[in-house]
N, CA, C and O of each residue as an XYZ file, in Angstrom:
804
protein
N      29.660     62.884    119.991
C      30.309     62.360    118.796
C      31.194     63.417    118.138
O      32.237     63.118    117.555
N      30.654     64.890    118.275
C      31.186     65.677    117.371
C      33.085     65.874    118.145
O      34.026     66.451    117.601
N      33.082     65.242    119.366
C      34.394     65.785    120.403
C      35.268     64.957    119.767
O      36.471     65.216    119.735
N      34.621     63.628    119.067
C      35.750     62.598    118.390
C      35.945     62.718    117.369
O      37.078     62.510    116.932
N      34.836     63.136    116.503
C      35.020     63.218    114.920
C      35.286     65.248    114.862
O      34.603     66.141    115.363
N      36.473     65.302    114.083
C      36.783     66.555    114.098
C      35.863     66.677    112.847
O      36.298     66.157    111.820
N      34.882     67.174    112.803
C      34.473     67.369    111.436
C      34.864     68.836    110.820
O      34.595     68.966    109.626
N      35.586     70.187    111.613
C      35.746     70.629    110.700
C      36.388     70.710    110.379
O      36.646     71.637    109.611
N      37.255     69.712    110.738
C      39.338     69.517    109.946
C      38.393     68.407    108.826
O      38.997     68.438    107.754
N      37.545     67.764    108.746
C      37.313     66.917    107.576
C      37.001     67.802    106.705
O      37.576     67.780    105.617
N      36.245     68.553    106.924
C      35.198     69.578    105.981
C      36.817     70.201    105.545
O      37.311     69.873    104.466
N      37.443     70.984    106.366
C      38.752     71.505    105.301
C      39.504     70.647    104.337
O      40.091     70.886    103.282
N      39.329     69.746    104.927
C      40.179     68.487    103.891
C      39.429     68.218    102.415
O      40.129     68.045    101.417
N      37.834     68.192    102.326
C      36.762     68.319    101.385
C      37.305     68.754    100.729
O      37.795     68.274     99.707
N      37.403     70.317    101.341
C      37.421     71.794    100.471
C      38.940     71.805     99.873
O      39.906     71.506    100.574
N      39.021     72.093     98.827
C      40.329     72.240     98.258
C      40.577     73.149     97.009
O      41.551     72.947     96.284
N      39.777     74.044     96.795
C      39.304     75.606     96.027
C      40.240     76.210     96.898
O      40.061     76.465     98.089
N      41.259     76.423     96.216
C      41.975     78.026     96.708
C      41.308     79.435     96.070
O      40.966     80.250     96.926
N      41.089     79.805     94.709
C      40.556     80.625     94.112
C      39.982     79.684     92.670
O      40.358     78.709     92.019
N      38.811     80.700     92.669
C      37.810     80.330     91.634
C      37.829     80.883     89.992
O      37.464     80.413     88.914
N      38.559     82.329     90.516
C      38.432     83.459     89.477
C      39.473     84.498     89.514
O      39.335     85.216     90.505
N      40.291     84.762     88.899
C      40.068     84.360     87.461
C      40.822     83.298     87.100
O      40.379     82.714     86.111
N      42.044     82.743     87.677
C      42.085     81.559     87.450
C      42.204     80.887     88.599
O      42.822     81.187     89.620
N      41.299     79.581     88.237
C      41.063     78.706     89.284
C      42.150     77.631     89.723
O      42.473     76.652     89.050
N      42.624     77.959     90.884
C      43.784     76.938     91.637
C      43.206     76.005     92.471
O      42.178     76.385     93.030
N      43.598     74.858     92.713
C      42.933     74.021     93.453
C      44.276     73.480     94.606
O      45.362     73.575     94.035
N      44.352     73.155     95.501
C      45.013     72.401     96.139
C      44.878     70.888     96.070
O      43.893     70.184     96.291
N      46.441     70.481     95.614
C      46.200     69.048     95.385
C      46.283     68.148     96.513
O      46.521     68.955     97.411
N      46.249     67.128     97.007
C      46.234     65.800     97.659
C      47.547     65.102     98.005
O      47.830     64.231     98.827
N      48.268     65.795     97.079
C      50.068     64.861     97.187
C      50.931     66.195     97.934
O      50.682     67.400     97.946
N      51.833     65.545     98.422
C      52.520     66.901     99.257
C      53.639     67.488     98.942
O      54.135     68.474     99.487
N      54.280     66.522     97.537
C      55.905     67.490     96.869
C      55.404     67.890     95.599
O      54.288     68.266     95.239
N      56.723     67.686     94.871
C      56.485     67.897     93.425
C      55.698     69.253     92.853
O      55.445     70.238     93.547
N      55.340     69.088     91.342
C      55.388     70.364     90.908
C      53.480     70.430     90.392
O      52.658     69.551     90.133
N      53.437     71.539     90.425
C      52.043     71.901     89.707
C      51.406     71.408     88.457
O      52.034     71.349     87.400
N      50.074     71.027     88.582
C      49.451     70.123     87.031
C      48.227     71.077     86.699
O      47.437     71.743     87.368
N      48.450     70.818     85.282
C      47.681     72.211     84.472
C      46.845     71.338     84.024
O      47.355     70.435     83.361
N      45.082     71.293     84.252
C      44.164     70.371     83.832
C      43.272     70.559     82.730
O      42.259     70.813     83.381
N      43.047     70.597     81.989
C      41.559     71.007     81.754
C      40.186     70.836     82.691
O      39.994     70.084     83.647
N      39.508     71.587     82.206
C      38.092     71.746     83.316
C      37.285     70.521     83.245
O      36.618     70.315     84.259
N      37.149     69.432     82.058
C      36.855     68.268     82.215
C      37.067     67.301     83.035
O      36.312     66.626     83.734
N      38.264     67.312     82.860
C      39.257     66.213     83.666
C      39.161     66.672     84.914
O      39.345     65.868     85.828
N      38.856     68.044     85.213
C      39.124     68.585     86.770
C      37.695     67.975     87.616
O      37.585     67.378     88.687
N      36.642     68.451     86.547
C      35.544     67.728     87.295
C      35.188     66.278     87.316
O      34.413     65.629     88.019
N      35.856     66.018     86.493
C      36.012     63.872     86.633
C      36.736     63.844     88.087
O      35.982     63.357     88.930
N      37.662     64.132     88.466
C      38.888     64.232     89.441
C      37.988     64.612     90.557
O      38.065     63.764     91.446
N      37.230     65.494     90.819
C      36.735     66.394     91.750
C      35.384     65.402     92.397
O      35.063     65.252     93.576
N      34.656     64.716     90.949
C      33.556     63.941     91.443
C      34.417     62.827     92.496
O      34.011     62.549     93.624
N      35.631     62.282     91.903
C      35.736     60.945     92.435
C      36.364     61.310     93.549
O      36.111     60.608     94.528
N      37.327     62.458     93.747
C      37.984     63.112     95.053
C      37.043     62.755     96.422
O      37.268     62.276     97.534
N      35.504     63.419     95.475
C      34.454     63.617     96.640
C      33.904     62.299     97.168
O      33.480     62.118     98.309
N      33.958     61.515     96.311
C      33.389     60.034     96.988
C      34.351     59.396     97.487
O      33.905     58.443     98.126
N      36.030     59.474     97.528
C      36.501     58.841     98.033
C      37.122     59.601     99.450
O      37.738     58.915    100.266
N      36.953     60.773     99.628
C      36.636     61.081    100.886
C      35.738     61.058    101.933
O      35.907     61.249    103.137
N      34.488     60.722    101.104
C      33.485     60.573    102.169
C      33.642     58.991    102.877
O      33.236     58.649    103.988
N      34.238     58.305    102.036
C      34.170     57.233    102.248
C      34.152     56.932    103.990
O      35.164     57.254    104.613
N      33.020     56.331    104.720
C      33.095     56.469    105.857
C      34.666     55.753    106.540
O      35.239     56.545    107.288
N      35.367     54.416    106.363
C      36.347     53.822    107.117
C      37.375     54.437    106.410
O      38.270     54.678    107.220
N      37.773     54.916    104.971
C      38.979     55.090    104.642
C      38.987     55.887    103.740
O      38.064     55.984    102.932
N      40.090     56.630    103.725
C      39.984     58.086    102.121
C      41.240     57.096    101.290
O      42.266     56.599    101.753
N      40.761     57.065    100.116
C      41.761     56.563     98.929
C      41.533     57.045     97.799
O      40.844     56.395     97.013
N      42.111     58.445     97.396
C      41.849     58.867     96.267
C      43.058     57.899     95.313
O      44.268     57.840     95.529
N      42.392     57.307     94.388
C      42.390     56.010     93.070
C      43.790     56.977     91.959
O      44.729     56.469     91.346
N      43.535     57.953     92.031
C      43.500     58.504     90.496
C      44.248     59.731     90.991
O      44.141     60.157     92.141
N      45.012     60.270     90.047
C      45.366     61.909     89.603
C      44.441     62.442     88.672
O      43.960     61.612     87.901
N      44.082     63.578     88.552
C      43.246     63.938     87.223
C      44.135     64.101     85.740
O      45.327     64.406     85.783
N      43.615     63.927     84.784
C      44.628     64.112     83.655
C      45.150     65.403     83.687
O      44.530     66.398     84.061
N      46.389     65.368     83.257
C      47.272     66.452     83.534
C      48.587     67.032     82.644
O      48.986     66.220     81.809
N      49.190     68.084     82.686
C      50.490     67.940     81.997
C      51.237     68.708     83.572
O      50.889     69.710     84.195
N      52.208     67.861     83.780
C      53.210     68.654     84.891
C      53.875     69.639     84.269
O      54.358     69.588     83.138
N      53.900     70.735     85.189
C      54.098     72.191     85.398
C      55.860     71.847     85.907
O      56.239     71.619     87.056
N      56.676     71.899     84.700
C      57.923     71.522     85.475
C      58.922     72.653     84.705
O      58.532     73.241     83.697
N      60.102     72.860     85.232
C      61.022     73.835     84.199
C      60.773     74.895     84.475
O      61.105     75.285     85.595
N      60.072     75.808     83.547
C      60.262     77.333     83.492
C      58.536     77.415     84.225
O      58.394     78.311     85.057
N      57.423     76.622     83.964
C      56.108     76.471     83.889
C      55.812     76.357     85.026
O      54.633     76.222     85.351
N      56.970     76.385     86.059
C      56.818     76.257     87.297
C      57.223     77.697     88.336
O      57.134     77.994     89.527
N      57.557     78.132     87.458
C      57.919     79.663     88.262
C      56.910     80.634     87.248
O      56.781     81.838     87.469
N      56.228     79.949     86.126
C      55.350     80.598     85.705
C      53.978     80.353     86.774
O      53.230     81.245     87.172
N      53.890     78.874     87.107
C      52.534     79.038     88.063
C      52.627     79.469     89.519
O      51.741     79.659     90.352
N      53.896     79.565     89.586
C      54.456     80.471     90.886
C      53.670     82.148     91.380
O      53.141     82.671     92.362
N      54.120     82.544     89.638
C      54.234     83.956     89.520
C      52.846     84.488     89.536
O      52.543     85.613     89.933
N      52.024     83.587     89.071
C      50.356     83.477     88.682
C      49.579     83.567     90.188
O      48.705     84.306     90.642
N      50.307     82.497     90.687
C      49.685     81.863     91.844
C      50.053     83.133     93.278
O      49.205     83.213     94.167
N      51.135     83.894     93.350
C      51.557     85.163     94.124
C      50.317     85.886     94.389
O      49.649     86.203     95.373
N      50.271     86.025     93.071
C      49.456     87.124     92.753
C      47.332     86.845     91.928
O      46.530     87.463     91.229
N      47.426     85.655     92.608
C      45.895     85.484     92.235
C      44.596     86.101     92.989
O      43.405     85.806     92.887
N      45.143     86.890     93.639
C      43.831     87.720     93.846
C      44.063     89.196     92.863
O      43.374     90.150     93.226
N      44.517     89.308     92.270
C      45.135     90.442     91.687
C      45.142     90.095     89.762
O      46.175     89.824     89.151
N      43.923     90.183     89.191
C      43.757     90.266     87.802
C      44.668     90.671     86.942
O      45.233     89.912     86.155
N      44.929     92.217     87.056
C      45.528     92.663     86.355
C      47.583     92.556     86.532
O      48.397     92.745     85.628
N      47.818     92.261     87.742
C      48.917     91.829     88.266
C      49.192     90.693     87.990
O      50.365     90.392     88.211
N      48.097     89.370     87.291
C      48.428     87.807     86.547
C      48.666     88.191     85.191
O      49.686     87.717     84.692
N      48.152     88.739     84.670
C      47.909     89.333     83.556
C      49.430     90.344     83.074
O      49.788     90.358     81.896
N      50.125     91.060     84.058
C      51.133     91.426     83.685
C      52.838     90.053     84.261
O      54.007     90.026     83.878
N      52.193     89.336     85.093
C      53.168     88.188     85.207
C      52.940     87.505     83.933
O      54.012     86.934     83.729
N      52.120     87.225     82.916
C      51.891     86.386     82.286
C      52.812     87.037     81.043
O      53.752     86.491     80.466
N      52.104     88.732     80.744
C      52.838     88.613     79.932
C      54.607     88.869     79.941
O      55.377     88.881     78.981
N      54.831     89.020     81.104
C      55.986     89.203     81.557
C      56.971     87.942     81.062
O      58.160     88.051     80.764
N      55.911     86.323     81.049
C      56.984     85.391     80.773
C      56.239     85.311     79.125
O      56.520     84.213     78.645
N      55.693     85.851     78.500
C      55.370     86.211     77.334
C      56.971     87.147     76.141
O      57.215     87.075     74.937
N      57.614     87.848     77.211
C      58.596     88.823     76.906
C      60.154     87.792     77.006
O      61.061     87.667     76.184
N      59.982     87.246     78.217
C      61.214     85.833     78.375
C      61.018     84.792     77.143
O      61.938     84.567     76.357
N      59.395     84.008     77.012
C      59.691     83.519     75.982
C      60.160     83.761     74.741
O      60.655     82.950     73.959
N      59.950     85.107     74.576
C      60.516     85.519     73.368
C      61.692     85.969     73.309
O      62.233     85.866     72.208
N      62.407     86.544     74.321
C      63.916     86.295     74.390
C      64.578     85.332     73.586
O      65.285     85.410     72.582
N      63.951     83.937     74.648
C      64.527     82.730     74.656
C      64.464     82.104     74.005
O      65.322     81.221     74.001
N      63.287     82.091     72.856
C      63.352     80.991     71.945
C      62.612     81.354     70.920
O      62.486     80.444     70.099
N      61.848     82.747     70.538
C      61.014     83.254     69.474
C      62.506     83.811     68.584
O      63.173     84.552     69.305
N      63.102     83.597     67.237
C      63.756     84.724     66.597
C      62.761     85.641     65.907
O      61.815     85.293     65.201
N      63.186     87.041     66.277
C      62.712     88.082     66.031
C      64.193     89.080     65.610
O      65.257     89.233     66.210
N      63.673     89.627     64.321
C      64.751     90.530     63.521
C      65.070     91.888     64.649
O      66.199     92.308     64.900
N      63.673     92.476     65.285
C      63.979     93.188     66.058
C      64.845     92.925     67.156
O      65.704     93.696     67.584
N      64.530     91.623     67.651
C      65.827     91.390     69.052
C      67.148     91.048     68.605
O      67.985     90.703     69.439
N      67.510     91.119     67.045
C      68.227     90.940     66.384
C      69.764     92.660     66.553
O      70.877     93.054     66.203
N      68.738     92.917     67.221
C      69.341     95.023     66.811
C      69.592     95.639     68.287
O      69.565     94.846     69.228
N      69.794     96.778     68.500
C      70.437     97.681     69.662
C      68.876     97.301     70.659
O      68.813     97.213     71.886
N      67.775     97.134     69.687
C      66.468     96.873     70.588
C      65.831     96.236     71.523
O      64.780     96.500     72.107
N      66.904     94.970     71.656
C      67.014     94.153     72.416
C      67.053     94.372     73.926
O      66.480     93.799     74.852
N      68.217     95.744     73.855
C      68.325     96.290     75.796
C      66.945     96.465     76.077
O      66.277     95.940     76.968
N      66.588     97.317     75.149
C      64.964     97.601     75.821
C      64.211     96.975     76.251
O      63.424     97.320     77.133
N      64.311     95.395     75.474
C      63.329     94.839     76.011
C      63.952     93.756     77.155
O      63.146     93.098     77.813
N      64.979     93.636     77.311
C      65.643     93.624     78.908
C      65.529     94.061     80.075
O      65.530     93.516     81.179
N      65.347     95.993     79.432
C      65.278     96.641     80.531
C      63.781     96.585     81.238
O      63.528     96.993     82.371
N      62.871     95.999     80.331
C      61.267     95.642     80.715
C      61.393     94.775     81.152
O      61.110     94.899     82.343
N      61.700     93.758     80.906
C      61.858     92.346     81.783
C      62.659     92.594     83.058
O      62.662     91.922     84.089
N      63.255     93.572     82.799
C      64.429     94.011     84.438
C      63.009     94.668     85.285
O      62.771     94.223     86.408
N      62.448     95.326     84.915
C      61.675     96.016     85.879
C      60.590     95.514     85.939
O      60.103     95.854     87.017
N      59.603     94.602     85.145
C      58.550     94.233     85.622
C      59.048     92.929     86.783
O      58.420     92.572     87.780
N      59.883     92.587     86.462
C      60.426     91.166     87.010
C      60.600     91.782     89.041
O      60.305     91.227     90.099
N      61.061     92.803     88.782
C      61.321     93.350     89.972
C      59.956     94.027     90.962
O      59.802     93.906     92.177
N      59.190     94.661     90.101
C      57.744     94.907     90.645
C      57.087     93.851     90.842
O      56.369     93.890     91.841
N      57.065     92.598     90.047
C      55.809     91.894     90.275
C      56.732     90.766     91.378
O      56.151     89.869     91.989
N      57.983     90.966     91.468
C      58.492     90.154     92.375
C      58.354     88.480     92.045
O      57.913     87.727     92.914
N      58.708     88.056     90.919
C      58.881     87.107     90.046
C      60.031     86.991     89.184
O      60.500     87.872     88.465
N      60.457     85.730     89.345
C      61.839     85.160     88.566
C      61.855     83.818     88.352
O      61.621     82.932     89.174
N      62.179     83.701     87.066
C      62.270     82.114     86.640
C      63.877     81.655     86.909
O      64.851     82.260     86.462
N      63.913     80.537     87.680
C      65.543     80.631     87.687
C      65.856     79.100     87.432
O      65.153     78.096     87.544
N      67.215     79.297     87.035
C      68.151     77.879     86.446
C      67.688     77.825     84.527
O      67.167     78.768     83.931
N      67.965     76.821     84.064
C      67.969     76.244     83.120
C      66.786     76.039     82.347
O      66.577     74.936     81.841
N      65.741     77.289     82.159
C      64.429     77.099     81.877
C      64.191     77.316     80.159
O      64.510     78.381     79.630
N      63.722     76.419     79.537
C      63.349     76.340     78.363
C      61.802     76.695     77.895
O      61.647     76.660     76.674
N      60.969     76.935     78.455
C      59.684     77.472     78.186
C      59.166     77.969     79.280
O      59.399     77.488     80.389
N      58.372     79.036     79.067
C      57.510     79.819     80.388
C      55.996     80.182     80.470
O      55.264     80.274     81.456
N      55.701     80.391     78.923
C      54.360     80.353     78.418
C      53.508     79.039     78.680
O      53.854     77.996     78.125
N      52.545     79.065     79.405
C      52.058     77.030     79.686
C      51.534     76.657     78.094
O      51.277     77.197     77.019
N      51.567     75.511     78.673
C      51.465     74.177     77.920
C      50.304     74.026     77.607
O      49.930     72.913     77.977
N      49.020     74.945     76.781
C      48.000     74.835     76.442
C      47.498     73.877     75.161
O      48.224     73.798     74.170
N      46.334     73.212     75.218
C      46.282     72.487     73.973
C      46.145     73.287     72.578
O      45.636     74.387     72.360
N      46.714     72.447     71.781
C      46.790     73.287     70.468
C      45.408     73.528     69.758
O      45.534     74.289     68.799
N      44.288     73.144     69.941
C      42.829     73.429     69.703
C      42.284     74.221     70.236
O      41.280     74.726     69.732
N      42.833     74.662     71.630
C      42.491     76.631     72.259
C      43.208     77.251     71.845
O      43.005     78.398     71.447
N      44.273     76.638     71.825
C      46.030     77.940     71.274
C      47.099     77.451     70.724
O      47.943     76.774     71.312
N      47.123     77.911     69.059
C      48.340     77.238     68.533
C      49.443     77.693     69.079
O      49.386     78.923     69.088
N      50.580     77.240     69.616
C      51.933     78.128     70.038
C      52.347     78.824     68.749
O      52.623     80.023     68.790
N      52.426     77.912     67.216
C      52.926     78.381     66.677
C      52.267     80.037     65.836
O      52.600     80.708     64.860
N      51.570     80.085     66.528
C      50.918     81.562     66.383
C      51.862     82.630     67.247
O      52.370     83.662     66.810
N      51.946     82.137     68.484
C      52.914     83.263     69.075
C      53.954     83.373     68.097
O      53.879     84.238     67.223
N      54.915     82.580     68.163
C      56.249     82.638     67.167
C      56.115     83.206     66.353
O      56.836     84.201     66.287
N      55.361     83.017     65.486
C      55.099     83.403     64.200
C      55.284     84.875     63.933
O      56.181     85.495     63.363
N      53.665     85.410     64.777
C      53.638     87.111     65.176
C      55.180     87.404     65.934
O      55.386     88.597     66.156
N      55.893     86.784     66.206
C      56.791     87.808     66.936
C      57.910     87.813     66.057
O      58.647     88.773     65.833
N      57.988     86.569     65.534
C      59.075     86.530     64.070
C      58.438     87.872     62.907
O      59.315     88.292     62.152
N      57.514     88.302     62.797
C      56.902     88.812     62.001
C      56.829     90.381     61.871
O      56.835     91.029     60.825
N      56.730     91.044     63.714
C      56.896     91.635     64.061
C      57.612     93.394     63.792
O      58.284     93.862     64.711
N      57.433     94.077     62.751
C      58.592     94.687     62.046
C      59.147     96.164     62.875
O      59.941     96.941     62.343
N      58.650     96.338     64.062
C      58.903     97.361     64.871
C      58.903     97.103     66.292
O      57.787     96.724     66.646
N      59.780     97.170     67.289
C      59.778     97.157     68.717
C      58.563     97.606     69.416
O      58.474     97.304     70.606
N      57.357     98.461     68.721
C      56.149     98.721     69.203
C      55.125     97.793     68.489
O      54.094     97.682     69.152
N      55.122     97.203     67.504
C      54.489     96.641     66.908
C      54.839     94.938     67.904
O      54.021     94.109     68.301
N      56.096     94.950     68.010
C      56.606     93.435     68.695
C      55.839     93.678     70.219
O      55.093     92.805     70.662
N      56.072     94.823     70.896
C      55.190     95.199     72.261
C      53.730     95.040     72.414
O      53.058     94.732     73.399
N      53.380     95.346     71.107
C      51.712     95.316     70.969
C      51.517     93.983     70.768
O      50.504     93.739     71.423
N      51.923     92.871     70.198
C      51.553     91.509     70.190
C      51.607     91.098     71.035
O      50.528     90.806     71.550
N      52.935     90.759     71.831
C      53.449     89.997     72.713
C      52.617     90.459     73.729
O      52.567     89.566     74.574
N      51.666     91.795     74.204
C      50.479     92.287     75.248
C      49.203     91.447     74.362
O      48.657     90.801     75.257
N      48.682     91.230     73.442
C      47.222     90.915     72.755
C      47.899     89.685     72.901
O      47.388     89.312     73.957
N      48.739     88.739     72.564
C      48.547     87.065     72.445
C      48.815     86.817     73.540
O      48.199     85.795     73.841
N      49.838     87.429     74.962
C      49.430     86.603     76.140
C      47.909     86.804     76.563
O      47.419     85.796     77.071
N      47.374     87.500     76.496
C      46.635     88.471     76.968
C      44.975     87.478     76.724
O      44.017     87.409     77.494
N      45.206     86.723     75.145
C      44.072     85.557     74.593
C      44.909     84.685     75.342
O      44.019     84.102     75.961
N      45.886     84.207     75.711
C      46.531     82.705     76.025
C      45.652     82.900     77.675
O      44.978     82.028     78.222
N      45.861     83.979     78.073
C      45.687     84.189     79.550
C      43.769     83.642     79.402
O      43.277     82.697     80.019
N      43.347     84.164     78.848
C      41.762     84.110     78.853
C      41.129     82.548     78.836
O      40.127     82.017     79.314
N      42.674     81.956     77.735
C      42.348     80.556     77.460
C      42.498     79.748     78.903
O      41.771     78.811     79.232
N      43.600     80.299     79.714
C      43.851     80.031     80.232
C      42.500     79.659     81.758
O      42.119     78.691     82.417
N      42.294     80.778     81.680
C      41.441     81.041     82.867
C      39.833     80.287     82.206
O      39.219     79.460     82.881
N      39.473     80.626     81.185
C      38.349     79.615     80.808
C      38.019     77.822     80.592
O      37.039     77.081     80.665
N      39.216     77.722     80.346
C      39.629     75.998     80.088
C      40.351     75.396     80.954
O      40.552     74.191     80.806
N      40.704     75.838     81.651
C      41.909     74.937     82.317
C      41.642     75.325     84.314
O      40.940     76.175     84.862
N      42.468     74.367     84.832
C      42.094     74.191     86.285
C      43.723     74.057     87.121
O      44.278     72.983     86.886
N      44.414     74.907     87.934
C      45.892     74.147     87.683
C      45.805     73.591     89.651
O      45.359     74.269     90.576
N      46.277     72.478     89.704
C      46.652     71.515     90.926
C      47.871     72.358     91.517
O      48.728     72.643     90.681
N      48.036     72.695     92.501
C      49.525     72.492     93.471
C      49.383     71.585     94.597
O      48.410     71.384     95.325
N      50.382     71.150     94.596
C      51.426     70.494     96.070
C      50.703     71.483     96.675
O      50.237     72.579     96.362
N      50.761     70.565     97.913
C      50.500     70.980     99.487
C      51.764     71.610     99.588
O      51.523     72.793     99.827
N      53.097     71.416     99.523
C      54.243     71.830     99.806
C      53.903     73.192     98.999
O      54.331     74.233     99.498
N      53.293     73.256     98.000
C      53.681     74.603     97.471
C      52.951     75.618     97.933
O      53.446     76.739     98.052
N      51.793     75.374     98.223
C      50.753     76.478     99.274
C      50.830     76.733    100.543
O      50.216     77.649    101.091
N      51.674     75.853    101.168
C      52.078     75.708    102.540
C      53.007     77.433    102.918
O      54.076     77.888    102.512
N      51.477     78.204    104.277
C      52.020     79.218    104.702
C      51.792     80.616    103.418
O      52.170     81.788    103.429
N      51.225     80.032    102.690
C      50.925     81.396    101.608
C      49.345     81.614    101.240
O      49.007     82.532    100.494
């Protein structure tokens, strides 16, 4: 029986844990499209019913997506940059806050990026961007994910960086609030990729 039933191409099909820790990626079920950022609830609602509708002896029909927000825009070369480098803690942790430094480019006003201070913090985004081998490209309007506002107000980032009254003082936040977003991140939440997107990595 075992020569007909491949069971351990089923058993891989089961399994769909890419990494556990520190943040947990899962491989999704659909084969294009972009990455979904879950909470850990919804992941294990998703995960119970995944499992019964694979076992299903005549037919697999997973019913459902788990609840989700799509990872699209900038949030997608953010779970890119995450996902490179997920065996590597402290290397997510500097991608993160790396699009921590873009968001604030892009859409935090800050009096300091207002001044000559600005190159500087270019020239950081020039070089971490280049070490960690990460780039958000095209037309991206947010990079920081899409966390619920009951783990993490956004408008807390803004705020501190509008607030900010020194280029070291703006450095020291923008490292401590990705740094809690990241934690939120990795404690609450579960993120899905495409088969297309893990494919060969």
């Amino acid at each position: 029986m075992a020569e007909i039933i491949d069971i351990a191409a089923r058993q891989r099909h089961l399994q769909n844990l890419i990494t556990a820790a520190p943040l947990e990626f899962r491989r999704g079920d659909w084969q294009g499209g972009f990455a979904m950022l879950c909470g850990r609830e919804q992941s294990r609602r998703y995960e119970e019913h995944r499992r019964e509708a694979l076992r299903h002896p005549t037919h697999h029909h997973i019913g459902q997506l788990p609840e989700h927000v799509s990872l699209t825009d900038g949030y997608h070369y953010t779970a890119l940059g995450l996902f490179r480098h997920r065996e590597d803690e402290s290397a997510m942790r500097r991608v993160y806050r790396l699009a921590g430094f873009m968001e604030c480019v892009l859409n935090a006003p800050s009096p300091v990026l207002r001044s000559d201070l600005l190159r500087r913090v270019y020239q950081t985004i020039t070089e971490e961007r280049e070490a960690l081998n990460v780039a958000w490209r095209g037309d991206v309007q947010h990079l920081l994910l899409p966390l619920d506002i009951a783990r993490y107000d956004p408008k807390r980032f803004f705020l501190g960086v509008a607030a900010a009254p020194s280029l070291k003082e703006l450095y020291g936040f923008i490292e401590s609030e990705t740094s809690a977003q990241f934690g939120v991140l990795c404690e609450h939440y579960v993120i899905y990729l495409p088969r297309a997107f893990t494919a060969g990595r």
